[in-house]
C-alpha positions as CSV (number, residue, x, y, z in Angstrom):
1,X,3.1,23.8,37.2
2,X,6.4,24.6,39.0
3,X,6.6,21.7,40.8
4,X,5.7,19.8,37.8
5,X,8.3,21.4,35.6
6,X,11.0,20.5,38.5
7,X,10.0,16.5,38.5
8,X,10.0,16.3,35.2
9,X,13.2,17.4,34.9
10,X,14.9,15.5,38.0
11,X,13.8,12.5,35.7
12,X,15.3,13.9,33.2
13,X,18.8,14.8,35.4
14,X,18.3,11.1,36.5
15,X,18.7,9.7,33.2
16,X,21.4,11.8,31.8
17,X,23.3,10.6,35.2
18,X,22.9,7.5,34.3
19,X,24.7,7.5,30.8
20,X,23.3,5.6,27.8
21,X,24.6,3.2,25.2
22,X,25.7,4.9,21.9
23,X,23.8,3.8,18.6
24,X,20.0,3.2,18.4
25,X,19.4,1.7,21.4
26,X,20.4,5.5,23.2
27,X,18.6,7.3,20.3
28,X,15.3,5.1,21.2
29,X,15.6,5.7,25.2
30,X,16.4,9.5,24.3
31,X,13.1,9.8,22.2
32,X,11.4,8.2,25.3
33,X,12.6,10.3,28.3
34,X,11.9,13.6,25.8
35,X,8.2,11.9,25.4
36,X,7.8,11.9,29.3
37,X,9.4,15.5,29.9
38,X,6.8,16.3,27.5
39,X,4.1,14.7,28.6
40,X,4.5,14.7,32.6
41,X,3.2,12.7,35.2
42,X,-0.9,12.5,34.5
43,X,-3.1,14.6,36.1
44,X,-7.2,14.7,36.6
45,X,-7.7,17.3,34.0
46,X,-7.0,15.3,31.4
47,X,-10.2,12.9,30.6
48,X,-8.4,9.3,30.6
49,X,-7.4,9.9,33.9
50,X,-9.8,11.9,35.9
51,X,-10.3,9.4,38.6
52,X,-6.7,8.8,39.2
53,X,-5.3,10.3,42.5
54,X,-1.6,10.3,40.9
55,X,-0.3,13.3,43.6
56,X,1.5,10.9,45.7
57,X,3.8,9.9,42.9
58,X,4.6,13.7,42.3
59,X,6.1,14.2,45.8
60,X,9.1,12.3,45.7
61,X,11.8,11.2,42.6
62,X,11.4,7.7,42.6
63,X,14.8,6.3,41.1
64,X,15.3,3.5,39.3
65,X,16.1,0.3,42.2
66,X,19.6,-1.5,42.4
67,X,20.1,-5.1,41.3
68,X,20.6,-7.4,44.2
69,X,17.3,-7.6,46.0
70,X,16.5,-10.9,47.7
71,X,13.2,-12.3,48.1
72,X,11.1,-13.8,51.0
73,X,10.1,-17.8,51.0
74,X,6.9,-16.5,51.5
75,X,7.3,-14.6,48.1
76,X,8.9,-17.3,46.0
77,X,6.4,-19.1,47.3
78,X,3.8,-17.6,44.9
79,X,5.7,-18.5,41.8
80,X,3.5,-19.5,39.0
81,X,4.1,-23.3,39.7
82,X,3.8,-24.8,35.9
83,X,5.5,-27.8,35.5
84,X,7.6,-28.0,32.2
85,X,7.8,-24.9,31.7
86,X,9.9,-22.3,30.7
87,X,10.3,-19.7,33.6
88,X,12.5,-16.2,33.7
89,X,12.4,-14.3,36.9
90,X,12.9,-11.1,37.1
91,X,13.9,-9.4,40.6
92,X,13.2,-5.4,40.9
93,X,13.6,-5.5,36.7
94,X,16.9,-7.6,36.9
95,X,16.7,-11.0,35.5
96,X,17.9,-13.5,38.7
97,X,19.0,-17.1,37.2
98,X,18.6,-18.2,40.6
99,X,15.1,-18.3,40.7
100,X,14.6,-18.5,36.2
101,X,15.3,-21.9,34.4
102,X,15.3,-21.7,30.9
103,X,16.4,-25.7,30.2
104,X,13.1,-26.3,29.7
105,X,13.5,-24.3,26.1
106,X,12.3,-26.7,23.1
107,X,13.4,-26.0,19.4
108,X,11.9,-22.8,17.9
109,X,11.5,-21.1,21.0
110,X,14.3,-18.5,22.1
111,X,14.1,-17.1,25.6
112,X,16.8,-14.5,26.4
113,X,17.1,-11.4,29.2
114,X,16.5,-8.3,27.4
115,X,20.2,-7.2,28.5
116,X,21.5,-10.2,26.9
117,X,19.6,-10.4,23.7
118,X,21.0,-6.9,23.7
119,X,24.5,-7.5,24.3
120,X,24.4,-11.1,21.9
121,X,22.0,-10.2,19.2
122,X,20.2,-7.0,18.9
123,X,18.0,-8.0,15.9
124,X,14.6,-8.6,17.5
125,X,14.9,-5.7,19.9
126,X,15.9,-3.2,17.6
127,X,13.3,-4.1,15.4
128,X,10.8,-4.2,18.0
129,X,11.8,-2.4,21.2
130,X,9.5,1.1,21.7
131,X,8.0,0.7,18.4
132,X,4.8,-1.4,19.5
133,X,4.3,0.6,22.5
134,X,5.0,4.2,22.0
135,X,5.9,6.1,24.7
136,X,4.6,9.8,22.9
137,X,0.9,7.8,23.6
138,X,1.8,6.9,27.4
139,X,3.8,8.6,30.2
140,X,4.9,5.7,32.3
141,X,6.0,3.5,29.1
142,X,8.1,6.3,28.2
143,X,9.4,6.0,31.4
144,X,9.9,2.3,31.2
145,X,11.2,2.5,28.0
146,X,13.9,5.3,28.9
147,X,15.0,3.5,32.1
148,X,14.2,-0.4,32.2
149,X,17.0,-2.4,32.9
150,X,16.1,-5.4,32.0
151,X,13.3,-7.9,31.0
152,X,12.2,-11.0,28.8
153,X,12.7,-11.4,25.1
154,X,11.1,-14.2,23.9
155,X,10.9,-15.2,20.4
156,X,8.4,-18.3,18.6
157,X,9.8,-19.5,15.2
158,X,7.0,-19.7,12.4
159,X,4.7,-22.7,13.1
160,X,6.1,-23.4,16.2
161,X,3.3,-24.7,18.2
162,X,4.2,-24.9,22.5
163,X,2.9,-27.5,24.7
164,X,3.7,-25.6,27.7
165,X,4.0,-21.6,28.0
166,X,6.5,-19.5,29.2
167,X,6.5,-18.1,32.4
168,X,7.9,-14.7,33.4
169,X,7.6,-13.7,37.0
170,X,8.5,-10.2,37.9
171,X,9.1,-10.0,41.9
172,X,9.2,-6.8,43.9
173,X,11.8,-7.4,46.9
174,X,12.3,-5.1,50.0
175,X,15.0,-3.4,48.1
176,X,12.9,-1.8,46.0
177,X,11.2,0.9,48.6
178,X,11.2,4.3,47.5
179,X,12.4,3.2,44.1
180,X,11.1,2.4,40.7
181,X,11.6,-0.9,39.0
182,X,10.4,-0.9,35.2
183,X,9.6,-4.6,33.6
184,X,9.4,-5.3,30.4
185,X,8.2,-7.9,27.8
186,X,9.2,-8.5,24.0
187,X,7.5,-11.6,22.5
188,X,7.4,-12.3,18.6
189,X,5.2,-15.1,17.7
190,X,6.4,-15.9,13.5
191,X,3.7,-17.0,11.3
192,X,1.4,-19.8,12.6
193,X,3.4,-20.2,16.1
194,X,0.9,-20.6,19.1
195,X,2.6,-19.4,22.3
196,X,1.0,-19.1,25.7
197,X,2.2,-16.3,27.8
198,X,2.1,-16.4,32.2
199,X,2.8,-13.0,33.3
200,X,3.4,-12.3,37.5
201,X,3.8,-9.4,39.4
202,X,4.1,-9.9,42.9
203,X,5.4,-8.4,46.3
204,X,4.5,-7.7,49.6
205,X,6.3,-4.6,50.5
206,X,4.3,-2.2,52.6
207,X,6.4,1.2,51.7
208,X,5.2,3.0,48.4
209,X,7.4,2.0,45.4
210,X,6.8,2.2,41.2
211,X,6.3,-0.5,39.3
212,X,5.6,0.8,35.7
213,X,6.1,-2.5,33.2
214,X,5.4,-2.5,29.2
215,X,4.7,-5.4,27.4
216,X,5.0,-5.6,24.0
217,X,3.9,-8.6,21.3
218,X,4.0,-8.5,17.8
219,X,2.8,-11.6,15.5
220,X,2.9,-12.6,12.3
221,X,-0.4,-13.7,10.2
222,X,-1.7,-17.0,11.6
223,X,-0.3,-16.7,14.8
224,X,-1.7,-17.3,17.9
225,X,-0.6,-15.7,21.2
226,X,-2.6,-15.9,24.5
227,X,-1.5,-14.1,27.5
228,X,-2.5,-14.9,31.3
229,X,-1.7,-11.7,33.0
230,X,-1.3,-11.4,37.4
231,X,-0.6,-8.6,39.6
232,X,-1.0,-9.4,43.0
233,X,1.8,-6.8,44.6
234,X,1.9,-5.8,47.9
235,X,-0.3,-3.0,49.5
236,X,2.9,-0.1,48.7
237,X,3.2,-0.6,45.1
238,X,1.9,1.9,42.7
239,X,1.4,-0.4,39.2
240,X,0.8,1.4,36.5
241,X,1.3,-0.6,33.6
242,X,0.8,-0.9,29.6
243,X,0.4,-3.8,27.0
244,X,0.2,-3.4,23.3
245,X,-0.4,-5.7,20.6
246,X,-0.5,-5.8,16.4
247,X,-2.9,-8.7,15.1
248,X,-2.6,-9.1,11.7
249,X,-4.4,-11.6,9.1
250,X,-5.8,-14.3,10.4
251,X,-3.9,-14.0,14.0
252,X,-5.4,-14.6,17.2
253,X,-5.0,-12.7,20.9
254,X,-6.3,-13.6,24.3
255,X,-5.3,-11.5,27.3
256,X,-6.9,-13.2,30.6
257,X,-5.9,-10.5,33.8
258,X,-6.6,-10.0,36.9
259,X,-5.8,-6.9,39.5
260,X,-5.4,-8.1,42.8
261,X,-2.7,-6.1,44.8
262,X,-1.4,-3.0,44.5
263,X,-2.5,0.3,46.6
264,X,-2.9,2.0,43.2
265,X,-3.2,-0.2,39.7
266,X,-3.4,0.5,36.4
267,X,-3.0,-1.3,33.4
268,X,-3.5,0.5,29.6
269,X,-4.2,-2.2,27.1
270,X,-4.0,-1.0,23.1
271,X,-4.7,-3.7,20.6
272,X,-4.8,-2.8,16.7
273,X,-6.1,-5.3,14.5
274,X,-4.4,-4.7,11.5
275,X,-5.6,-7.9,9.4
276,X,-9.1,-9.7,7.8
277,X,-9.6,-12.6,9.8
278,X,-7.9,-11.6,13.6
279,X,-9.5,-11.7,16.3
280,X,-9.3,-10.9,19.9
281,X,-10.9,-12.2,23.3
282,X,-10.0,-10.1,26.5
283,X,-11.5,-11.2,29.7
284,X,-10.8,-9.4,33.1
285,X,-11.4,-9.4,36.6
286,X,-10.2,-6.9,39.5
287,X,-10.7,-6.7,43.4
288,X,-10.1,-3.9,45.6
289,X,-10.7,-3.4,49.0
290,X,-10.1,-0.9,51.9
291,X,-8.9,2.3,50.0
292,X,-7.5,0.8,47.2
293,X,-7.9,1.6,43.5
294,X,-7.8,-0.4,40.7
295,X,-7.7,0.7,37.0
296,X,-8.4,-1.0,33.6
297,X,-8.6,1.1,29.7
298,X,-8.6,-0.4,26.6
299,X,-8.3,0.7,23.5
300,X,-9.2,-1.9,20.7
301,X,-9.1,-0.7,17.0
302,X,-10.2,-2.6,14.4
303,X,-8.4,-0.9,11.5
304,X,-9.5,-3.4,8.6
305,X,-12.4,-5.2,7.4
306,X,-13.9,-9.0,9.2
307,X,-11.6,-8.7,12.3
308,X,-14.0,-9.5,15.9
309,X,-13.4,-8.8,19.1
310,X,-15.0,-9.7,22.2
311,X,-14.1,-8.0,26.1
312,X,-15.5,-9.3,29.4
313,X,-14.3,-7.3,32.4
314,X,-15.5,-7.7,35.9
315,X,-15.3,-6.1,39.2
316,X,-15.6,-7.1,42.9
317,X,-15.7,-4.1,45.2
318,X,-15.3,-4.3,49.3
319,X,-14.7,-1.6,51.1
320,X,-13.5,2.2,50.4
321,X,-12.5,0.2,47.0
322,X,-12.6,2.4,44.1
323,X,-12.2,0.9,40.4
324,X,-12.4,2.0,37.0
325,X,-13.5,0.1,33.9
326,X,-12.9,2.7,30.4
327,X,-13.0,0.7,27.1
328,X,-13.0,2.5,23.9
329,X,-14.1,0.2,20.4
330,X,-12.8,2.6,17.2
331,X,-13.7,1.4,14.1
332,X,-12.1,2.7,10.8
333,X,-14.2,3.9,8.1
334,X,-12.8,1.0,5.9
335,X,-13.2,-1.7,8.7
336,X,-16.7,-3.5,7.0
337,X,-17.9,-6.5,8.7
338,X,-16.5,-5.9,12.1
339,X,-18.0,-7.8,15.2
340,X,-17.0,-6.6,18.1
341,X,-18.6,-6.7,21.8
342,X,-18.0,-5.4,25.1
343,X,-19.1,-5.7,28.7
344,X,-18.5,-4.2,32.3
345,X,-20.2,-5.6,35.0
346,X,-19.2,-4.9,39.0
347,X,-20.4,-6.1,41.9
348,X,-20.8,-3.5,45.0
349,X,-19.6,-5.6,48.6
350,X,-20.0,-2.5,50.4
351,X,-22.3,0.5,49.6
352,X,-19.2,2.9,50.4
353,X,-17.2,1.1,47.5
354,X,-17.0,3.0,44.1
355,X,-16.6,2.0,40.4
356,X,-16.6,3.8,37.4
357,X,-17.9,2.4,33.9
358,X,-17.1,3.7,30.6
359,X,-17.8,1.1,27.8
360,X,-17.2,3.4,24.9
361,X,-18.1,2.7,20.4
362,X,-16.3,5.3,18.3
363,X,-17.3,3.8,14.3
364,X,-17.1,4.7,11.0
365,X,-17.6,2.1,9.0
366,X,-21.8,0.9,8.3
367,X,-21.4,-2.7,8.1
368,X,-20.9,-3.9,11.6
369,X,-22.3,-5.6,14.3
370,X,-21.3,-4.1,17.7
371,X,-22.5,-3.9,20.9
372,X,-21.7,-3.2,24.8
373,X,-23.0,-2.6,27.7
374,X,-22.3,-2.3,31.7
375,X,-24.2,-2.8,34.9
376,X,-23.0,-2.1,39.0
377,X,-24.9,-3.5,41.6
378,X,-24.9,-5.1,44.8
379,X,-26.1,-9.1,45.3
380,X,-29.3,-10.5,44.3
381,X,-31.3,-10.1,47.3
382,X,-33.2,-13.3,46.2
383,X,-30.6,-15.5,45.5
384,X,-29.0,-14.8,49.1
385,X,-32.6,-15.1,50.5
386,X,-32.6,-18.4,49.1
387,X,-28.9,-19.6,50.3
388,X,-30.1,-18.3,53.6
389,X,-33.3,-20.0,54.0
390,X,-31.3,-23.6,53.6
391,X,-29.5,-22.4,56.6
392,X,-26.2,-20.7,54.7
393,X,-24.9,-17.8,56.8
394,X,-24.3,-14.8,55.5
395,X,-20.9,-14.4,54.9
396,X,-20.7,-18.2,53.3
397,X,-23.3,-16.9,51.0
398,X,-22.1,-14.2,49.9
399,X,-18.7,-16.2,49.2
400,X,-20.9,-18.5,47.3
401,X,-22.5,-15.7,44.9
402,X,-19.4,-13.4,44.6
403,X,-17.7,-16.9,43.3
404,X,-20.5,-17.5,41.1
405,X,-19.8,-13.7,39.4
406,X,-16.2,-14.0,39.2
407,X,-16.0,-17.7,37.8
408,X,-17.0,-17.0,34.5
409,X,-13.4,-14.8,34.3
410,X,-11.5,-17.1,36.2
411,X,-12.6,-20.1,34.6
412,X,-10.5,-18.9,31.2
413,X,-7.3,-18.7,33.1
414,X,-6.2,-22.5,32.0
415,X,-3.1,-22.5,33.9
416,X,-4.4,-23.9,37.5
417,X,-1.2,-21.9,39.4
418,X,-2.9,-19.0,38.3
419,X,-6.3,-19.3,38.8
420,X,-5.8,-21.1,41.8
421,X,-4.1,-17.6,43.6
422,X,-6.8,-15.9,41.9
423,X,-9.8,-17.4,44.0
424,X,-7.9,-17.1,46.7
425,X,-7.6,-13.3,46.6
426,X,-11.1,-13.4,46.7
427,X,-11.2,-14.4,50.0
428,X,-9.1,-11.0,51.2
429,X,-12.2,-8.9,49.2
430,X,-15.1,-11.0,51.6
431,X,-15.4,-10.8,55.1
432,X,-16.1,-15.1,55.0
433,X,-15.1,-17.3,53.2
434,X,-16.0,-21.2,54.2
435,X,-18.1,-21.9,51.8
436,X,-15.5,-20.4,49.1
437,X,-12.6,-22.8,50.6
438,X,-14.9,-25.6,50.5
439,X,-15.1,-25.2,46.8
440,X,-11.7,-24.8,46.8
């Protein structure tokens, strides 16, 4: 507990160093940092995080990262590649307009850096900042919110439909080893927008860093807002991560992620629907090899009556890979005619490999339909029977089934850049690939 207490409060020494704007934007990142010193860094007695080997992260103060890192061509290399489209790069959490281009904007759609929507027009953020995500519910969005430099506003006008979405790439230089870097995301879709979101974390730095980013979207009735959510960072980072959303009447969220990189990921997803007639679709994929750990919770609440809500998350495990799936449905005593389903399946490429499952129902109501489920297991020893027997070796077969069980995810991630990387990773999870190239 002592060497608890004394973390805590170098974060805390950390932050009154720093100094802090006067006015509400202060008040809001006091209320944060007071949130963390509270709360602490996680530990395994505490049930929503029982799997997570967080003592690494309590060994050294990880401060926040200096502006200035510069990427690798190798790096930049991985942008999201969407023609059109609106794109804000973010470097270590500071925006870079080297690498962003924001000409792209069309009418109704305003794309700012969080210091400058600050520093021009503090409207939206005030409203809006902290308030969808709280940090007293979450340790590392407290810590985001009390220390992130930076990130992307982005605001839809009502009935604003977009052809193409925005991208926001967060990249993770050399600079940042040892260090923290703490994205963050503010969308507001107005009533019957439609906005597509690309989110990308990437890096390749070997060295243990913190990448804790919060993503917050509010929208109005009628809107829709679909997010297609990336990490792929390199084998040091320690992503731990948190995205919350409001639906109201008659709105509509889809969050399509996958968990690729990282030594240690985690991403929290809360989702309140707050309004008859919203719905939700989540799918999600994740793939860990060697030692590394990857982490997905949700929390969907349906909090009024004829809201739905449909998950899909998947695992591929090779490996000393450990993963965990924990989804938790809550339905309110007043939420009547509520559809909701939800299902974990993972797939075993090595009997030393580990995952978790936790599909969880918590309702209240009587008038529901709800179900979900979960399976882990290794490949049908039939179907690779019959690959092999028309002279597929065994690696290209696997390939060929372990594409087969993540396609269903991927095929939801519209934006080719994306899924493209995605099947990719694959190959780093199998110990072939061929016949998964071919395909390619």
């Amino acid at each position: 507990m002592e060497a608890l207490s004394e973390q805590k409060s170098t974060y805390m020494e950390a932050f009154e160093a720093a100094g802090q704007p006067d006015g509400w934007l202060g008040e809001r990142r006091r209320h944060a940092i007071e949130a963390f010193e509270r709360q602490g860094f996680p530990t395994r007695r505490m049930e929503a995080w029982k799997h997570a080997k967080l003592g690494p992260l309590g060994q050294q103060m990880f401060s926040v990262a200096a502006d200035g890192g510069e990427l690798s061509e190798a790096l930049v290399a991985r942008f999201a590649d969407v023609a059109d489209a609106v794109r804000l790069v973010f470097v270590d959490g500071y925006f870079s307009s080297r690498h962003s281009d924001l000409s792209a904007a069309p009418a109704g759609l305003r794309v700012q850096s969080l210091a400058a929507a600050v520093r021009e027009d503090g409207a939206l953020v005030k409203e809006h900042f902290g308030q969808v995500m709280d940090p007293d519910d979450h340790a590392f969005a407290a810590l985001n919110t009390a220390f992130a430099a930076d990130g992307a506003v982005i605001d839809v006008a009502d009935n604003v439909a977009l052809d193409k979405p925005v991208v926001v790439i967060f990249a993770s230089s050399r600079q940042v080893a040892g260090h923290a870097a703490y994205p963050r995301v503010l969308l507001r879709a107005g009533k019957g927008a439609e906005v597509r979101l690309v989110q990308q974390h990437l890096g390749e730095l070997e060295d243990m860093h913190l990448v804790a980013p919060v993503t917050e979207l509010v929208l109005a009735d009628n809107a829709g807002v679909s997010v297609q959510h990336f990490q792929d960072e390199g084998p040091g980072a320690w992503h731990l991560g948190a995205l919350s959303v409001r639906v109201p009447r008659d709105a509509r969220f889809a969050l399509h992620t996958v968990s690729a990189g990282s030594q240690f990921a985690r991403t929290d997803v809360r989702v309140d629907l707050t309004g008859p007639g919203s719905d939700v679709r989540m799918n999600g994929l994740y793939m860990v090899d060697g030692k590394r750990y990857a982490d997905y919770h949700t929390n969907v609440r349906h909090v009024t009556d004829h809201s739905q809500s449909q998950q899909l998350f998947k695992g591929i495990l090779g490996g000393r890979g450990e993963a965990v799936f924990d989804g938790m449905i809550h339905v309110a005593r007043d939420a009547q005619q509520t559809d909701s389903e939800q299902q974990n399946n993972n797939l075993l490429l090595n009997p030393m490999a580990l995952a978790h499952s936790n599909p969880r129902l918590e309702i209240y109501a009587d008038d529901v339909k709800c179900a979900h489920g979960s399976t882990v297991g290794e490949l049908d020893e039939d179907a690779m029977f019959y690959l092999r027997s028309r002279g597929i070796g065994q690696d290209d077969a696997q390939a060929l089934l372990t594409f087969a069980f993540a396609n269903e995810v991927l095929d939801d991630m519209i934006e080719p850049a994306l899924s493209a990387q995605a099947r990719q990773r694959l190959l780093a999870v199998l110990p072939g690939g061929r016949a998964l190239e071919a395909i390619e």
